[in-house]
matplotlib code that plots the C-alpha trace (Angstrom):
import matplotlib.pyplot as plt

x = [3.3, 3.8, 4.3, 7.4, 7.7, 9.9, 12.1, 12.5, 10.8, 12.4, 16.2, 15.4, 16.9, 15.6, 14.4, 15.2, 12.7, 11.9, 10.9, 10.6, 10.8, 11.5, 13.4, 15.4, 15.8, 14.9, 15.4, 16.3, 17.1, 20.6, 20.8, 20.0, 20.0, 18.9, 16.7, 18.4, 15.3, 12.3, 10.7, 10.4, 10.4, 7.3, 8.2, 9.4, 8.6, 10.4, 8.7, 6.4, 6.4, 3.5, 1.6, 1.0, 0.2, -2.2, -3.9, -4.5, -5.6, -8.1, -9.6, -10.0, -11.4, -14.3, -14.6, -12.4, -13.8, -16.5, -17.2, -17.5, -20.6, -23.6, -21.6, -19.3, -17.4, -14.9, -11.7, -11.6, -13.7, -11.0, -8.3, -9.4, -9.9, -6.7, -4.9, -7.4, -5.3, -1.9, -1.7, -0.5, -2.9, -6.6, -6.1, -9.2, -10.7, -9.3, -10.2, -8.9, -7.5, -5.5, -2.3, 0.0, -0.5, -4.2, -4.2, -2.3, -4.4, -7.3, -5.5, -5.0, -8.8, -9.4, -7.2, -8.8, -12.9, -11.5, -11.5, -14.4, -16.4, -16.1, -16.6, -13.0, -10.7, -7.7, -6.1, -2.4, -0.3, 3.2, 5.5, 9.1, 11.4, 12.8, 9.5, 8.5, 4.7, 3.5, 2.2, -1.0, -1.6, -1.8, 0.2, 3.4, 2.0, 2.9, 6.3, 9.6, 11.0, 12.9, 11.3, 8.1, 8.4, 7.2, 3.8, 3.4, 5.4, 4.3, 2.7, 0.8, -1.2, 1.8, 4.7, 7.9, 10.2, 13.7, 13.9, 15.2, 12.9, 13.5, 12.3, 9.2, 8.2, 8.8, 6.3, 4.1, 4.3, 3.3, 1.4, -0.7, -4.0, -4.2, -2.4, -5.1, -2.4, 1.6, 2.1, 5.6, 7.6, 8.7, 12.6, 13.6, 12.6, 12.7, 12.5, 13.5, 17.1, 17.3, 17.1, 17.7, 16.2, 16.3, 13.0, 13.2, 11.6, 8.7, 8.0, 8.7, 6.2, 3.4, 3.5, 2.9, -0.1, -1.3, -1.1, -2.3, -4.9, -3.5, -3.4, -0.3, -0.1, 2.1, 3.3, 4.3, 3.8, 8.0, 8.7, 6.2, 6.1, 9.8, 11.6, 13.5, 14.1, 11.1, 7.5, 6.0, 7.6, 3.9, 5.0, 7.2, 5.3, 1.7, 0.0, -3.7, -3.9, -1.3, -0.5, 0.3, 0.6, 3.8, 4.7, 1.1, 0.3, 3.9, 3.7, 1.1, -1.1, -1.4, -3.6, -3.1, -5.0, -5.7, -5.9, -7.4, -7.9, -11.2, -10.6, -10.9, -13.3, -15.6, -15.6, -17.2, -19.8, -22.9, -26.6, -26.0, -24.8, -22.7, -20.0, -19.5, -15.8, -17.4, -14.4, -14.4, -12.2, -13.4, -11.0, -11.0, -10.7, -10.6, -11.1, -7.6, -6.0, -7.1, -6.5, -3.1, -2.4, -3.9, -1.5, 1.3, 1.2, 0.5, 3.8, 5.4, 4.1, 5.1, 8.3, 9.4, 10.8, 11.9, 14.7, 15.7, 15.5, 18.0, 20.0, 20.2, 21.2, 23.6, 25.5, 24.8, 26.4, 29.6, 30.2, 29.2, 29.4, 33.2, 32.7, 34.6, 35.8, 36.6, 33.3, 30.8, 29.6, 28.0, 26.5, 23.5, 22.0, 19.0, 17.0, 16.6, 17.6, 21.2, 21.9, 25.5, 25.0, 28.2, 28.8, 28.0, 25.6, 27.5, 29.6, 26.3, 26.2, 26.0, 26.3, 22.5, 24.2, 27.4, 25.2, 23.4, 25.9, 27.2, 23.6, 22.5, 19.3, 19.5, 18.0, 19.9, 19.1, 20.3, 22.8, 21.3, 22.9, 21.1, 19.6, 16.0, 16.3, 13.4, 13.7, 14.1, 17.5, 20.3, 23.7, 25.6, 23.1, 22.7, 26.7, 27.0, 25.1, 27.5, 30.0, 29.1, 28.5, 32.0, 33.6, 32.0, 34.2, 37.1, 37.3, 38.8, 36.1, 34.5]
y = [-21.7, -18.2, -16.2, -13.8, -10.3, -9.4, -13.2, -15.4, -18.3, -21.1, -19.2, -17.0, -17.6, -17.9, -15.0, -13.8, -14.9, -12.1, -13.1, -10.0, -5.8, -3.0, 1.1, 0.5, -3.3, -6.6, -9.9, -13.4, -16.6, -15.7, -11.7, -8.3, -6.0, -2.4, -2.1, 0.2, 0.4, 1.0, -1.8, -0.3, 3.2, 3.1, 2.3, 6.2, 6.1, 2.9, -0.7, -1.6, 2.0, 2.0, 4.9, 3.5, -0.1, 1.4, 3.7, 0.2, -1.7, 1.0, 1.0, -2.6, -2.6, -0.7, -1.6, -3.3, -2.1, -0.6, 0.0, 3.8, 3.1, 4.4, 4.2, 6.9, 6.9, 9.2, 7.9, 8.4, 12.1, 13.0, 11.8, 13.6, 16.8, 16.5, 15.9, 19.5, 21.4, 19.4, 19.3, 22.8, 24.7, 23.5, 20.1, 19.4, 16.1, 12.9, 9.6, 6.6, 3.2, 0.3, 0.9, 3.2, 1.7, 1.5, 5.0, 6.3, 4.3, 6.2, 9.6, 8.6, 7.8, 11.4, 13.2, 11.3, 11.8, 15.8, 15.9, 14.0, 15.1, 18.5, 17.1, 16.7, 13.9, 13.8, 10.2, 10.7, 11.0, 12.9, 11.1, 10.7, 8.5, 6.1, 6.9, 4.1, 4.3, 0.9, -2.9, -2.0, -2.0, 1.7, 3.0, 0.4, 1.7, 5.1, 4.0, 3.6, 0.8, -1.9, -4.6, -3.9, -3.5, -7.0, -6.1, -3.2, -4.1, -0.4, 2.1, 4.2, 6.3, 7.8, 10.3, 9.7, 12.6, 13.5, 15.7, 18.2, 21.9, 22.1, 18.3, 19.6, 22.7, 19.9, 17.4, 20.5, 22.0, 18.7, 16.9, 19.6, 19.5, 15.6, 15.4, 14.7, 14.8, 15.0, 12.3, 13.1, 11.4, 15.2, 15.4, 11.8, 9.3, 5.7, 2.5, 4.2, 4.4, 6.9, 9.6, 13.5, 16.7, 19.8, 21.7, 24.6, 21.3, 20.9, 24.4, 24.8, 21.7, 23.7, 26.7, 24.5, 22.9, 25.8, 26.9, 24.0, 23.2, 19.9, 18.1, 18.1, 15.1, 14.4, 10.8, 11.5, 7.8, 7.7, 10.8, 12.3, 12.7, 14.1, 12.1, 14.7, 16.8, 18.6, 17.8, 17.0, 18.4, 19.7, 22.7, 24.0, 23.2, 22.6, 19.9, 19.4, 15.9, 14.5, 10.7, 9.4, 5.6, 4.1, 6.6, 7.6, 4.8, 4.2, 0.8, -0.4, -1.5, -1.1, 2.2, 5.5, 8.5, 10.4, 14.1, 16.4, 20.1, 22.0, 22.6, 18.7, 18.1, 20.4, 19.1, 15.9, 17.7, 17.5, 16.4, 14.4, 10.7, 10.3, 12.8, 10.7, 9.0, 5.3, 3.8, 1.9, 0.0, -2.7, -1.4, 2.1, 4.4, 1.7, 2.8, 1.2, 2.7, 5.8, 5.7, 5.0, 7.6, 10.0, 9.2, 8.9, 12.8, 13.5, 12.4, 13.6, 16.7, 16.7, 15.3, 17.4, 15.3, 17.4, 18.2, 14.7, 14.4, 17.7, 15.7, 12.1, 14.5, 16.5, 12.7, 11.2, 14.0, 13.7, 9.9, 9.2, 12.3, 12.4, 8.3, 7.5, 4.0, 3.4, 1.3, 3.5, 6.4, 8.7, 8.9, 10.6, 12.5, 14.1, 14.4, 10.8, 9.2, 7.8, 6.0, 4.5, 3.7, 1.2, 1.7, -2.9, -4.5, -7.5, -5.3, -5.8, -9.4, -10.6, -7.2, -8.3, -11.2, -9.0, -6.9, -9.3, -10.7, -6.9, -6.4, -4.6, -5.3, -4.1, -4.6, -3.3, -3.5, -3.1, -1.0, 0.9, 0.4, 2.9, 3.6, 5.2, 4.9, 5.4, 8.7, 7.4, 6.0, 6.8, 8.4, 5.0, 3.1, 5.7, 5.7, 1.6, 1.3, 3.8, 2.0, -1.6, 0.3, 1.3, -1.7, -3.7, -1.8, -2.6, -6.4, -8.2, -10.2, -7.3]
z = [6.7, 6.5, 3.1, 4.0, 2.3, 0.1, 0.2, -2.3, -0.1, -2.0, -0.7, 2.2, 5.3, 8.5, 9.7, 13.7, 16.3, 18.2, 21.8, 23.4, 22.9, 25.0, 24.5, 21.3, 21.6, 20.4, 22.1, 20.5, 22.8, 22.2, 21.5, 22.5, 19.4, 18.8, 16.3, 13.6, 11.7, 13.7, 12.1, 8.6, 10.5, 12.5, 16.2, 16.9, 20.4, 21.0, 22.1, 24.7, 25.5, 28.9, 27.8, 24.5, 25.8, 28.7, 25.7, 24.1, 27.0, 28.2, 25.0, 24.5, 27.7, 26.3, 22.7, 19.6, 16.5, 15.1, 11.6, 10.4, 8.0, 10.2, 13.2, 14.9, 18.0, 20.4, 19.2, 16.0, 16.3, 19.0, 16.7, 13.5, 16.0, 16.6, 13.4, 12.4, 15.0, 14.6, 10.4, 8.9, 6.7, 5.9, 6.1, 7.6, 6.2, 7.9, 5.4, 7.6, 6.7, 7.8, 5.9, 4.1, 0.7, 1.0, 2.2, -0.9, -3.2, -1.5, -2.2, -5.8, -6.1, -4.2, -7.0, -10.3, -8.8, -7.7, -11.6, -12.9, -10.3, -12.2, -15.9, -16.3, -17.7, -16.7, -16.2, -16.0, -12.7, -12.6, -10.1, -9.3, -10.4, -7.8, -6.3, -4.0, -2.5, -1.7, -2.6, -4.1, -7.5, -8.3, -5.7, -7.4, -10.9, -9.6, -8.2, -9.9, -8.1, -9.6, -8.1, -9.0, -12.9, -13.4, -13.1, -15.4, -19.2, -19.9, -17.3, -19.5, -16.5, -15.1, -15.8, -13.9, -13.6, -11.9, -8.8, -11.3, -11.7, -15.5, -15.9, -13.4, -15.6, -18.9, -17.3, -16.7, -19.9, -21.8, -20.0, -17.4, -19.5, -18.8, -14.7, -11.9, -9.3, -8.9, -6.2, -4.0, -1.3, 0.1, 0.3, 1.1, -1.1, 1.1, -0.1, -3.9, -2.4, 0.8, -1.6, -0.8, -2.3, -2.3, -0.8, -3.7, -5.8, -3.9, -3.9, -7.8, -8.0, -5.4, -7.9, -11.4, -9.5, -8.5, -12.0, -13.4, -11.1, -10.4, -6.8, -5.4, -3.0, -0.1, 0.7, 4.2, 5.6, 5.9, 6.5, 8.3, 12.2, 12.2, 9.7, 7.6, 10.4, 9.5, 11.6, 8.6, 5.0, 4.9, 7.1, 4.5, 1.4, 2.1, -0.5, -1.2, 0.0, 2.8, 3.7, 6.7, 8.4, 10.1, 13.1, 12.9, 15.8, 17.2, 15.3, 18.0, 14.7, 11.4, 10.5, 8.3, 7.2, 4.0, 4.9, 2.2, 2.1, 1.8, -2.2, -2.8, 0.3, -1.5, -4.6, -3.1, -1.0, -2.8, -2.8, -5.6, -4.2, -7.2, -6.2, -2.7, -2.6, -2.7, -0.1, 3.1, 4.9, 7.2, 9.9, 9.0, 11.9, 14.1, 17.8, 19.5, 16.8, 16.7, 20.9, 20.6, 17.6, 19.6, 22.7, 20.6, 19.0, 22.7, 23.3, 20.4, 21.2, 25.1, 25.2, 22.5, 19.9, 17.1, 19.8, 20.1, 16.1, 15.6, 18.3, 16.5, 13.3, 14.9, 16.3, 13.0, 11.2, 13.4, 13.5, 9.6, 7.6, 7.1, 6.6, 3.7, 1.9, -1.7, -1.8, -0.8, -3.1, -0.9, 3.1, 3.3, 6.2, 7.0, 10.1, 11.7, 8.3, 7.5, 4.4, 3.4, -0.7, -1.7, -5.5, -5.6, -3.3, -3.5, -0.7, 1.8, 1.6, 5.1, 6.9, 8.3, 10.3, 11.0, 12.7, 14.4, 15.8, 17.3, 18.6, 15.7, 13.7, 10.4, 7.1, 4.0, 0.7, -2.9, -2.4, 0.8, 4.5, 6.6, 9.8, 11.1, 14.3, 17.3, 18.6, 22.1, 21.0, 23.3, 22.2, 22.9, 21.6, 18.7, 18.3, 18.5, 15.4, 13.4, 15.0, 13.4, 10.0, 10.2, 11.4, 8.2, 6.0, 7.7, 7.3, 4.3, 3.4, 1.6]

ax = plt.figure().add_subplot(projection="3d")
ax.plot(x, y, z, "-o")
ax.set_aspect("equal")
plt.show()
């Protein structure tokens, strides 16, 4: 039987049986929907797109998997080549897992051994609040989202702040002599709520650390890869240690990558063994992935897809920003992001099968309706899922 995330297994319904993919679309025996989502935000170039399954194919022709320890191969030194050149600043050093979480957990390992590596303690992490940065253990200790209290009765290794600057230079003030690392989704916080701030933050935040000499850390893994408008928020605000998974491989397979700059790098580089970061993913770096990433920014690159992001903003903005109903409290937009927040989630019950039933796959939650769409997505197509949105707030039953 499978174990479903996120359901109540006892309650859930059943989920959608997806039979086949292509462009923007799923297919059910009965439906043809466009997929709102991207599949929790990773399939940016669309499904079953034939560069990306031929980049697969070739490479399973040669090889699977190989482990990293003792071994090397072209993939993955091509890939981390090209994250070198692709990354802003000196983000040079490419530490590869299998999954965003595990790849934050990694960069939360990276900040606490940057310090005792040099003699100090330091065992607190800032971080936001709402902050959402996966299922692991630490990387939900470092988050602020509701549904994960349950595990923590008090999180004593981490501060949780506001996106507010005089909270920031507070959190600073007390606590910098203890902070290993401020940990940030950049601008949009996700799974927290589809929340939006201001970049003067992060760059308030940048200045502290510097300060400080705390790691500023970058959880790109949503928004990264053209999310916010931006390439990566790392262009505008570079951190010491960036995060990225999801769009990273088109959603061909799980993988993700820990990218650190030379000031932490260094601090590891040493003939004495105890300084090494002691972490290794079986799957790390793991050759089909790292063919398909690699063929995916190649794309991304070529077909010139922060155009069709400023596009899907500029139609976003027209259809939905002037949206207004008594029971939502606010639309927010930003880059290939959409988010309708209704002041009760009680007002999103059923919406999931409304939209189904329009040819929409959605997923809403709390009190979140929103779209991050593939950046393939057509205007029609793009305009059909604002469309439904709309249309749910007209009908009685709500």
């Amino acid at each position: 039987m499978i174990w479903y995330p996120y359901e109540q297994m006892k309650t859930m319904k059943a989920p959608y049986k997806i039979l086949d993919a292509e462009g923007v679309h799923l297919y059910t025996k009965d439906q043809k929907l466009i997929d709102s989502i991207s599949s929790w935000w990773c399939m940016i170039h669309g499904y079953k797109h034939p560069e990306l399954t031929e980049a697969i194919k070739e490479q399973a022709d040669r090889f699977c998997h190989v482990m990293l320890g003792g071994l090397t191969h072209e993939p993955v030194e091509k890939l981390s080549a090209k994250l070198q050149e692709f990354l802003p600043g000196d983000l040079d050093y490419c530490f590869f897992s299998d999954s965003g979480s595990v790849a934050v957990e990694v960069s939360l390992k990276m900040a606490l051994q940057y310090n005792t590596n040099q003699g100090r303690k330091r065992p607190l992490v800032l971080a936001l609040e709402h902050a959402y940065h996966g299922d692991t253990f630490k990387a939900m200790e470092v988050g602020d989202d509701e549904d994960y209290h349950f595990a923590f009765e008090k999180k004593e290794g981490v501060v949780h702040i506001p996106t507010e600057i005089p909270a920031l230079e507070e959190a600073f003030e007390q606590y910098h002599d203890r902070l290993n690392c401020f940990i940030v989704e950049p601008l949009l916080q996700g799974a927290g709520g589809m929340r939006m701030y201001d970049i003067s933050f992060l760059k308030r935040a940048r200045e502290l650390c510097d300060q400080y000499d705390v790691l500023l850390i970058f959880d790109e893994v949503a928004t990264g890869f053209g999310r916010t408008g931006n390439r990566f928020v790392a262009d505008l605000v570079l951190p010491d240690i960036l995060v990225l998974g999801k769009a990273l491989t088109g959603g061909y397979i799980g993988h993700a990558v820990t990218v650190a700059n030379h000031k932490v790098f260094d601090a590891f580089y040493s003939d004495d063994d105890r300084l090494a970061l002691m972490h290794g993913p079986t799957f790390m770096g793991n050759p089909l992935a790292c063919a398909v990433a690699l063929k995916g920014i190649e794309i991304f690159e070529r077909e010139d897809y922060m155009s069709k992001i400023r596009h899907i903003e500029l139609v976003s903005r027209r259809e939905m920003e002037a949206f207004i109903d008594p029971r939502i409290k606010e639309v927010r937009i930003m880059g290939g992001c959409v988010c309708v927040e209704v002041h009760d989630s009680g007002d999103l019950e059923g919406f999931q099968q409304f939209g189904y039933e329009r040819g929409v796959f959605s997923r809403p939650f709390l009190n979140y309706m929103y779209s991050m769409v593939p950046y393939v997505i057509r205007d029609e197509e793009l305009i059909r899922i604002f469309d439904v949105m709309k249309e749910w707030f007209t009908l009685e039953h709500i």
